[in-house]
C-alpha positions, 0 to 999 in steps of 0.5 A: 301092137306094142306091149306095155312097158311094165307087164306080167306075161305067164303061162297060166291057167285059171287057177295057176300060174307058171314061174322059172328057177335054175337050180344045181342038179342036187336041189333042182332033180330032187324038186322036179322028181318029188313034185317039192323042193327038198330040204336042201333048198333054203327057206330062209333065203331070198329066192327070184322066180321069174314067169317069162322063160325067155328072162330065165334062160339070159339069167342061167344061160340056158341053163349052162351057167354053174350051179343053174344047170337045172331049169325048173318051171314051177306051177304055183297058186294063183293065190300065192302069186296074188299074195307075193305081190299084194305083200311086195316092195319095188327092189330101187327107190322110185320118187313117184313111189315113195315118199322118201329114201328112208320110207322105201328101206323101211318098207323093203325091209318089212317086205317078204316079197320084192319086185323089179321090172327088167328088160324082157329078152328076145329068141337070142336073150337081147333086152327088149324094149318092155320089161318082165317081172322078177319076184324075189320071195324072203321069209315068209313069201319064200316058206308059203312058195316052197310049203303052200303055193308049189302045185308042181315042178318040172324039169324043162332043162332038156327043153331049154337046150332044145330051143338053144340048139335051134336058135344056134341053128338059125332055126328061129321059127322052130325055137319060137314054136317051142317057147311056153305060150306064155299071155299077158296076166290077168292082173288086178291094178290094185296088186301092181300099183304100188309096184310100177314106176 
């Protein structure tokens, strides 16, 4: 069966939800060591978390790329992540969405928090036909995320590596075997319609 075009597929468990950043080494170590980002990570930026592993490994290149060469996976509150999308704006007008150009500016500039759905990637991170969740977090979302929502943070770089290693291999059954088991969100419809095209 098909996946649905537009759906959140996570790691999670009743009370929590797992999402993924790369970082340099002297933000994303000191995360993972201390549980917390510290005080070189920037709360006044807008940050991207992302729940599907695969997306994040295409974003950082398997955590190869300059300056994400730490892959961190991320348990927050399901709470928060609750919040961040009841509080987001879609990232590009949609006329089915949005009255006007100028409503949906000033909606994503009052916004903490911003969505855009973009093509989920396959074992060799090629866009699948359903697209993933990427939540940008500012202001606001960003300060809850980093201060209240972060339950735990660890440092999945040697596991990203791994499940290149394999898929380089051509040991496509191994990486797969190692991959999060990440399962269809259980999403509330009034968080995510005014995010869905």
């Amino acid at each position: 069966m098909a996946a649905p075009r537009q759906q959140i597929r996570a790691l999670h468990t009743a009370s929590t939800v797992t999402v993924y950043q790369a970082y340099a080494p002297h933000i994303g170590e000191p995360a993972a060591r201390d549980g917390r980002f510290p005080a070189a990570w920037k709360r006044d930026r807008m940050t991207w978390i992302k729940p599907s592993f695969l997306w994040m490994m295409y974003r950082c290149g398997w955590g190869e790329k300059e300056g994400q060469e730490t892959v961190l996976a991320v348990e927050i509150t399901r709470e928060g992540f609750a919040w961040a999308l009841e509080h987001a704006c879609l990232a590009h007008y949609d006329p089915a969405l949005h009255t006007d150009h100028g409503a949906w500016r000033q909606e994503l500039k009052r916004a903490p928090a911003r969505v855009q759905w973009d093509p989920e990637r396959d074992l060799h991170l090629r866009p699948l036909p359903h697209r993933s969740l990427q939540l940008g977090l500012a202001g606001e979302a960003a300060r809850r995320y980093a201060d209240d929502w972060t339950v735990g943070i660890t440092d999945v770089t040697a596991l990203a590596r791994e499940v290149h290693a394999l898929v380089r291999q051509g040991e496509s059954a191994a990486a797969e075997a190692l991959l999060p088991r990440e399962r269809p969100y259980p999403e509330d419809a009034r968080l995510l319609a005014h995010l869905r095209g």
